[in-house]
N, C-alpha and C positions, 0 to 999 in steps of 0.2 A: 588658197591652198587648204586640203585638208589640215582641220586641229590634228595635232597629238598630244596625248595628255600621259602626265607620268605622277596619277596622285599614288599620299604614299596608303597600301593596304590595309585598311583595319585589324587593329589587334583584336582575338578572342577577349572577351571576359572571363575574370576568372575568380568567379563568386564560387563558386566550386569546387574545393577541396582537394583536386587531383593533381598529380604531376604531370605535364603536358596531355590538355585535352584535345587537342589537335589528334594524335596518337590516337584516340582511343577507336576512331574509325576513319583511315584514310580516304580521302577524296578521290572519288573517281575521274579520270582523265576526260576534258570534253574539249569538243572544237571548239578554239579561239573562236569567239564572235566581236564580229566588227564596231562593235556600240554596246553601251553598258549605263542603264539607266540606276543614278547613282543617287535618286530623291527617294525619302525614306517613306513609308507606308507603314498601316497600323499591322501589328505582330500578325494577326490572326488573317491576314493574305495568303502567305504561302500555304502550299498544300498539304507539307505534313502536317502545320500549325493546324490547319483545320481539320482535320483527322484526331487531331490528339484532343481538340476540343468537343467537338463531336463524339469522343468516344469518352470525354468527365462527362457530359450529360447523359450520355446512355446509360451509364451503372445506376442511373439514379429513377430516368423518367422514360419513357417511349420516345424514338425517334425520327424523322421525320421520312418519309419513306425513300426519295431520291438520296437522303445523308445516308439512308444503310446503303445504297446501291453504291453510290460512292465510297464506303469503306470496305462494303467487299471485292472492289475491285484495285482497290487502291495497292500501289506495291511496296508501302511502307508499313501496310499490316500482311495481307497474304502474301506469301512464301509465293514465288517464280514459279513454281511445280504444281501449285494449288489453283493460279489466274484461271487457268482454262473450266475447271472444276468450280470455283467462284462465277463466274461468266454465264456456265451451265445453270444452274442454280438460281440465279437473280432474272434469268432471262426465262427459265423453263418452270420453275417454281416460284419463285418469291411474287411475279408478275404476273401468272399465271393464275394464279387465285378466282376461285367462283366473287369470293367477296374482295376486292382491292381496298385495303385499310389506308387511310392517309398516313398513317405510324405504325411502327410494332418497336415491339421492348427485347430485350435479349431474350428472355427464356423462350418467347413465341418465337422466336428467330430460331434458335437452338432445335426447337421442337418440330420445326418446317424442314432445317438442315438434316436432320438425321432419317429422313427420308430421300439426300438425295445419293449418290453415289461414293462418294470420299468427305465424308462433313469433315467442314472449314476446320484447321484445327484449333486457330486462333481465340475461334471465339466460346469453346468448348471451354479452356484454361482462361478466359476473361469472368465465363460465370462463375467457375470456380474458384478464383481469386475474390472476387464480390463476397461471393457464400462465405468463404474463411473470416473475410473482414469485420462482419458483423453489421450493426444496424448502423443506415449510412447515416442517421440524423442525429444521433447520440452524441454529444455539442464534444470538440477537439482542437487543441490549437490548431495556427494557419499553418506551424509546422508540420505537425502531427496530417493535416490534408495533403500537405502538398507532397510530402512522402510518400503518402497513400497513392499520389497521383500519378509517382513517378515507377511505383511497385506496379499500379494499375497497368500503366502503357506496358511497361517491360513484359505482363503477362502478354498484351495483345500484341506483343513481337514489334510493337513500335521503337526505333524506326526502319524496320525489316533488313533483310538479311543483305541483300546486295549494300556494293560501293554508294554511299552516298557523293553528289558533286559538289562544291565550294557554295552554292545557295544553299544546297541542304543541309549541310554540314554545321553553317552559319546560323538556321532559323532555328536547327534542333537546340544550338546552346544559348539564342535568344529567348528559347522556351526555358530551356534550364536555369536563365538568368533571372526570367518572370515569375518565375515557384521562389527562387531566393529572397528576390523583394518581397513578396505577401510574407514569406515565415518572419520580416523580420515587424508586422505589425504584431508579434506576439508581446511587444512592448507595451501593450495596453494592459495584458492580464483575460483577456479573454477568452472563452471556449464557445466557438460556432456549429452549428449544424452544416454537414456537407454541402447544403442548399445555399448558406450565406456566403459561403466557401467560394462556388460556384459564380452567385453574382458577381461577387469581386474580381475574380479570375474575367469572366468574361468582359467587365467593363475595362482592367488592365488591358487586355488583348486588341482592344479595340481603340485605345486612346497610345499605347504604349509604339512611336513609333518605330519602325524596324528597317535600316541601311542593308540593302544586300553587300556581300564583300566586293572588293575590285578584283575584277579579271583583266587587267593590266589592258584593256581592249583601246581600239586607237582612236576613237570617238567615245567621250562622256558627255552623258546628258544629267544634268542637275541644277537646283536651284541657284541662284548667285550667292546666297548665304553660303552656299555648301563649299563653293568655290575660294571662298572666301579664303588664303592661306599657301594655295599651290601653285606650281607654274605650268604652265602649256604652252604646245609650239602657238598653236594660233586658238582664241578665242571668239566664241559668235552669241550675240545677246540678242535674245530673239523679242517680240514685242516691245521694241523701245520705247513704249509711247509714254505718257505723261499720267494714264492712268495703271499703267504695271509697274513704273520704274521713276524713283524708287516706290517700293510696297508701301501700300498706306499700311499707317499706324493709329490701331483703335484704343481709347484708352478702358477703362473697363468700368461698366457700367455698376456695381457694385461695391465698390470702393468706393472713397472720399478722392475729392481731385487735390487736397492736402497733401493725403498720404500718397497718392501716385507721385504728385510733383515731387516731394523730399526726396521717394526712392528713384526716381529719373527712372520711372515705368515706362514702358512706349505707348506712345499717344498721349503722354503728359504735356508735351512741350513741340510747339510747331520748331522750334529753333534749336534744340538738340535733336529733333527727329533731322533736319534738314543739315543739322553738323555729321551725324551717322549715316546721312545718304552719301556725301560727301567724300568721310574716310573710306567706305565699302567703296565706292564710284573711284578712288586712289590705290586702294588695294588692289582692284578689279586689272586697271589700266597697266599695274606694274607687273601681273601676274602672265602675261605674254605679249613678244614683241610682235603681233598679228591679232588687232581687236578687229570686229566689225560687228557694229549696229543695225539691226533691220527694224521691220515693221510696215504694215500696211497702211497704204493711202488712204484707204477707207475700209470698213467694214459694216455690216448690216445694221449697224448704230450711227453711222453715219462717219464723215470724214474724219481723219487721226492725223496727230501730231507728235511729232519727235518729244521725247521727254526733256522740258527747260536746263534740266542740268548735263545733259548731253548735248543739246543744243549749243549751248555756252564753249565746248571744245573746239567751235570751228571748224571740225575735221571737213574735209573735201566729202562729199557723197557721189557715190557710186552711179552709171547711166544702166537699169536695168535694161539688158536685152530682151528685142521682141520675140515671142514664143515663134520658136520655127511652125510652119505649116507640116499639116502630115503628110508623112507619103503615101500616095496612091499605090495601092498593090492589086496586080490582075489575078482575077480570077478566072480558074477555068472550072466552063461548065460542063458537066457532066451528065449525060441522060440517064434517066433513073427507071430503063423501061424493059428490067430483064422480068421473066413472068414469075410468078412465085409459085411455088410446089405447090399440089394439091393438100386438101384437107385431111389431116393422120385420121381422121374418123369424123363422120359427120352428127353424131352422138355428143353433143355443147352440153357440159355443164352450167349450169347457175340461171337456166334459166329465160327467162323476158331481160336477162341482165343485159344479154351480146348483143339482141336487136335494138334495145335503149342507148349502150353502145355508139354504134353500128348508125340510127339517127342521131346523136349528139355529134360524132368525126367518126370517119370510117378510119383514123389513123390510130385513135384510142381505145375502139375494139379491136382492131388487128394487133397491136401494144399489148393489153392488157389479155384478152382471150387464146391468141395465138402465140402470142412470146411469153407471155406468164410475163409480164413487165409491171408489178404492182408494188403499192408504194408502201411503207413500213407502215403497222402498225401502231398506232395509238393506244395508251390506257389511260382511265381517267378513275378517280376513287370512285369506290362504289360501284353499284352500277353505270354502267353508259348506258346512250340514249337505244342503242341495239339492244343490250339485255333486259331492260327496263320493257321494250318492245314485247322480245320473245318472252320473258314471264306474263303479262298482259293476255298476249294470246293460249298462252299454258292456262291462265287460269279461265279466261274465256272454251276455250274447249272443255275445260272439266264441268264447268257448268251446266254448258248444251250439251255435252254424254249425258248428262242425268235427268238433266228437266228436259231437254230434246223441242216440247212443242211452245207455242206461244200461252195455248190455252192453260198446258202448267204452270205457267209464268205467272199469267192472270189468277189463277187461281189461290196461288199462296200470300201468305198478309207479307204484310212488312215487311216484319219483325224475322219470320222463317225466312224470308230470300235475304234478308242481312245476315241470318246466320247460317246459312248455305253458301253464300257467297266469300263470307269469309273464311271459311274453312276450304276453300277450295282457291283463295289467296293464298292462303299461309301454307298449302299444297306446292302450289306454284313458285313462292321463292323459298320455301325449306327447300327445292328439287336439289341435292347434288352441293348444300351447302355446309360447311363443318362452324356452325356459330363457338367460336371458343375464346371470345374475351366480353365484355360487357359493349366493350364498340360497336360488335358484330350488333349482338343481340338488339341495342335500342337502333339501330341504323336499318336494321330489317323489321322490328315493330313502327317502325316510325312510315316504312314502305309499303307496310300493309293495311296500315292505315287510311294513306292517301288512295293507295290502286281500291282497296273495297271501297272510299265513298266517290271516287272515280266512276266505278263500276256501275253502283248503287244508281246513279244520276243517269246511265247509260240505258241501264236496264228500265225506264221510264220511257227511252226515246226507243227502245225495239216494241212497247206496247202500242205506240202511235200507227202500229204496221197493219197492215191487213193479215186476217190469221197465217201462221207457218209453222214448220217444222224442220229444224236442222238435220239434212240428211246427212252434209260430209263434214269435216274441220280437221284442218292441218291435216289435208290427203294427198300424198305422192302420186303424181300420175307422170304420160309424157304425152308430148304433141308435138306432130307432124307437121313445119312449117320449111313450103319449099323443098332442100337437100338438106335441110337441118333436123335433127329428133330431139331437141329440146326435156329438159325433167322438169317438173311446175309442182308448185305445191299449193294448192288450196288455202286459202283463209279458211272460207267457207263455203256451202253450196248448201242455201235453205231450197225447201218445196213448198210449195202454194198449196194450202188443202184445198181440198173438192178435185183438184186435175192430179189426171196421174202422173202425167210427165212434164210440169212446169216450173221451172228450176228459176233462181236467183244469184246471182255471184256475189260474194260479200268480200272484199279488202278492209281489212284492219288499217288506219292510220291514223297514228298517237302522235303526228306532229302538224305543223297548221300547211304542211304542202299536201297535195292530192285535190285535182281538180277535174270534171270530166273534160273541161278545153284538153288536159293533158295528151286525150287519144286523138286527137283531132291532126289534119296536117298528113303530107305523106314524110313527115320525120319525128315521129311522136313521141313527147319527152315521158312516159311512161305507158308503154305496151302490154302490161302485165296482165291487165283485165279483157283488151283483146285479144291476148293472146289462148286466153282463157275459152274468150267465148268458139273459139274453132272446135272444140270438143263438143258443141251441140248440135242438134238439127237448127232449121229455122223454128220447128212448133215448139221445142223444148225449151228457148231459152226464151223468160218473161219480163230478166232485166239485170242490171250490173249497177253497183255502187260504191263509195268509198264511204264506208264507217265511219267517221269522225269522232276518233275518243280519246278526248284529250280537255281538261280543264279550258273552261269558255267557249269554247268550240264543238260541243256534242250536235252533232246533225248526220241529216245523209245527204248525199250528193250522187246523181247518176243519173240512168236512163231507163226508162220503162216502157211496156210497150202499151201499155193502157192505163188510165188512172185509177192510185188505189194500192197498183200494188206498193210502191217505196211512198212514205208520209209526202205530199207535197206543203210547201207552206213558205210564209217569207224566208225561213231559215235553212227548210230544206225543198232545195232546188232540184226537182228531179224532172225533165223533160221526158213529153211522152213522145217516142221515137218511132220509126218502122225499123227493128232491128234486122231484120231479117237484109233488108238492103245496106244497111250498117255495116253488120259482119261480112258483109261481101267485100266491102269498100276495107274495112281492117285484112281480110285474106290476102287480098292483092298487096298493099301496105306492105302486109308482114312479110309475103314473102319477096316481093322484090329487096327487102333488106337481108332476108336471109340471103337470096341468091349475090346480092351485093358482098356480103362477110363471106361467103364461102368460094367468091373468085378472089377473093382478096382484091379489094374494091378498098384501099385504106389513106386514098388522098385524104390530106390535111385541110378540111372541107366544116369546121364547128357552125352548127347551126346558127348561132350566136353569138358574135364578138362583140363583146368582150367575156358576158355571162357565161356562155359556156366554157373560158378556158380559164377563168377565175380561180377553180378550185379542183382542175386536170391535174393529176398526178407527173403526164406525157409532157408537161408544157416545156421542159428545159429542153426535151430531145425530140419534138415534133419539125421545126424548121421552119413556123409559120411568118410569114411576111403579112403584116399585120394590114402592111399600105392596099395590099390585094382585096380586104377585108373594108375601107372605110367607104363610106357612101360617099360621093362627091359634095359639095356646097348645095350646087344649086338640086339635084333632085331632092338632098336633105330638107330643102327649104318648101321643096312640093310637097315630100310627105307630114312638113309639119302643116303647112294648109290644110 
């Protein structure tokens, strides 16, 4: 039978000077829940607790960037009216930021808010209360803080305006209770700084443990100690085995075993630890007329055993029942072959993205290009690996606008292309940045750092080229593949001096992927440089490659049509091609994929099982049967031959 338990409720404390603090904010009504875990945890678990400590550290230092996100959406500081407006702000501003700081402090908070549409009000009246208070280091009793602390919240509307419920209600006056105990170390006589304040408070928090109230619910879950006192319809003691039950007892390693024994510490004495397993083991038994003992036969330690003093009862043991088998349920199937509307415009943004697409699963370019099905966004401090990217190539283009040819390159010392080049970094991530704390400022010197001797070591490996001149960079154009019109942007487009019309395509890549095997295949896991090459005659294009700029890894990689033009060498692999029959073989490629994306061609077809669906955004809502996907045994065993 189910337990029912009828312990009796915890009384409030009442360190607190008031006449019924119950009263001072009634508990909001909630659904009875069926189980009520009754084992106590350290104070600073619940949510408003963490909030209120999260916000003694903010008056004093920066804090951490996900803790602001969380207290401004928290509904025990912003007001009900404000969520949406909080929400707006942390999601469209706070996050939003050119520079993503891993911390900010109030007044930079403050100074973000009053840019957005209704600033917080909360935290306008917290800086103000700070400012009134004076210098937080200036040494005060633990009374005199913890006042401060309770003046602090109440500015920032903690614990907000709605009905709190029987947990909340309970953890705020286990906080009120935790300010009481530290004021009363003023017994010592002395005066700390906010900071020592702080330590203390937070190590309380964390050791001090915290019983949520009973909600009279028909199943409790707790310790056997906790139990220890009450009666239940029926009791269930889970893990009986000989190592949970009863709890070992450690004696304490710091003490004299003198002093343990006289005081009957636990873990003094194997023989009054096993007389208190005893009494608790009598108390336990009297405490409902319906006990039952479980425990596993084994676990991944190996075989288990009932625990010797419950053994000793003789009780009869139970025959567990065998797990029913499951029931089969029919399925109907259903053909999936009505035709899909034509394409709203055959004008694709993003690119070589949809044909890339398009060969990885024609299900995840239809997904993503045609239903807009994409997955959230990520931020990450700092820059990320995309912006870190696009400033790289910001400052590569301001470069070649200015010096343009190879022969300028050659020409300047050192000393001038290091100091052209860096002023044409610090161009690049000043673009569109507001540096306004010392964070900013050494986290973007420290970035320009790295990207100019990046640069610097780059600019070595475009002398190894045969002469050029950078005709385009970072240039908008479109192309025509198949029913598709595609927009493309240029990395680069160098010229070969001495010819008039003989062009090179340059891709930038700052990371260790980009390989010319990529184009290869008629499913090619990056089409961007063929797709590129459809923009030229056969005479005009002389070759394609992938830049490699990126620490350890600076080389080129690509295809030439003669030797000479891209460096060949152990490290840069550039084969000499016939492109002219190449781009024929990419044409076709390319557009039998567009023509496949724009019938809506979006079987669940991944180049690659398992790699390509590894890190699919589509993979929860694809449908794929993985079993259609595996190679059999035995051809497996031919291809490993």
């Amino acid at each position: 039978m189910a337990p029912h338990l009828h312990p009796a409720t915890p009384q409030p404390n009442h360190h607190r000077r008031r006449p019924a603090p119950r009263l001072q904010r009634s508990p909001s009504p909630r659904i009875r829940r069926p189980r009520h875990l009754g084992a106590g945890t350290p104070t600073y678990i619940g949510r408003p607790l963490l909030n209120a400590l999260d916000l003694a550290h903010w008056a004093q230092s920066p804090l951490e960037l996900n803790a602001v996100t969380a207290l401004l959406l928290s509904p025990y500081l912003t007001a009900p009216t404000e969520l949406d407006t909080a929400a707006h702000f942390d999601a469209n501003i706070l996050r939003q930021a050119n520079l993503l700081r891993p911390e900010i402090d109030l007044r930079s908070l403050l100074s973000m808010a009053a840019n957005s549409i209704t600033p917080i009000s909360w935290i306008k009246s917290l800086i103000q209360y700070i400012t009134k208070s004076g210098n937080l280091e200036t040494p005060r009793t633990y009374a005199d803080w913890a006042e401060f602390l309770r003046n602090l919240l109440a500015a920032a509307n903690w614990p907000g305006q709605r009905p709190l419920s029987p947990h909340e209600f309970q953890a705020t006056q286990a906080w009120d209770s935790l300010l009481d105990q530290l004021a009363t170390l003023d017994f010592r006589g002395l005066r700390i700084p906010y900071s020592a304040f702080l330590r203390t408070l937070t190590h309380q928090t964390a050791t001090t443990p915290f019983t949520p109230p009973s909600t009279n619910a028909p199943i409790q879950i707790m310790p056997p100690a906790a139990a220890v006192g009450q009666t239940f319809d029926g009791l269930i003691l889970l893990r009986a085995t000989d190592a949970n039950f009863p709890p070992q007892e450690h004696p304490n390693p710091l003490l004299s075993y003198a002093l343990q024994s006289s005081l009957d510490m636990p873990g003094a004495s194997q023989t009054r630890a096993a007389a208190r397993a005893h009494q608790t083991l009598t108390t336990l038994l009297a405490a409902a007329p319906n006990i039952l003992f479980t425990y596993a036969a084994e676990t991944p330690d190996g075989p288990q055993r009932l625990a010797p003093i419950l053994d000793a009862l003789t009780w009869p043991q139970l025959d567990v029942p065998p797990t029913p088998s499951p029931t089969l349920i029919e399925i109907d199937l259903i053909p999936d072959d009505a035709p899909l509307p034509p394409l709203p415009s055959t004008h694709i943004r993003g690119g070589a993205r949809v044909l890339q697409l398009q060969a990885a699963c024609g299900f995840r370019a239809f997904a993503e290009v045609r239903l807009n099905a994409h997955e959230l966004d990520t931020i990450s401090l700092g820059f990320d690996a995309a912006q870190n990217g696009q400033r790289l190539h910001n400052a590569l283009q301001r470069f070649w606008k200015r010096v343009q040819t190879q022969d300028t390159l050659r020409s300047m010392t050192p000393e001038e292309r290091r100091q052209f080049l860096r002023q044409c970094v610090e161009e690049a991530l000043s673009h569109h940045l507001d540096l306004s704390n010392a964070w900013d400022e050494a986290y973007v010197s420290l970035q320009q750092q790295r990207m100019t001797s990046l640069l610097q070591q780059w600019l070595e490996i475009e002398l190894l080229r045969s002469p050029f001149s950078v005709g385009e960079s970072e240039k908008d154009l479109q192309v025509e593949v198949g029913p598709l019109t595609l927009d493309v942007r240029f990395d680069r487009i160098d010229k070969l001096e001495g010819k008039s019309q003989a062009f090179v395509l340059v891709d930038y890549k700052t990371g260790a992927s980009g390989h010319p095997r990529q184009w290869e295949s008629e499913r090619p896991d990056d089409p961007q440089l063929p797709l590129y090459s459809l923009l030229f005659t056969e005479d005009e294009l002389k070759g394609l490659a992938f830049a490699k700029v990126f620490a350890g890894g600076m080389k080129w990689l690509g295809y030439q049509s003669r030797p000479g033009i891209l460096p060949s060498s152990r490290i840069n692999i550039n084969e000499v091609v016939e492109l002219p029959e190449l781009v024929a073989q990419w044409r076709a490629t390319l557009t039998q994929l567009a023509e496949d994306f724009a019938d809506g061609n979006a079987a669940v077809t991944p180049k690659r099982y398992p790699q390509t669906c590894n890190h699919c955004p589509q993979r929860t809502v694809c449908r794929l049967d993985p079993s259609s996907l595996r190679i059999p045994e035995e051809d497996q065993e031919e291809l490993d031959v």
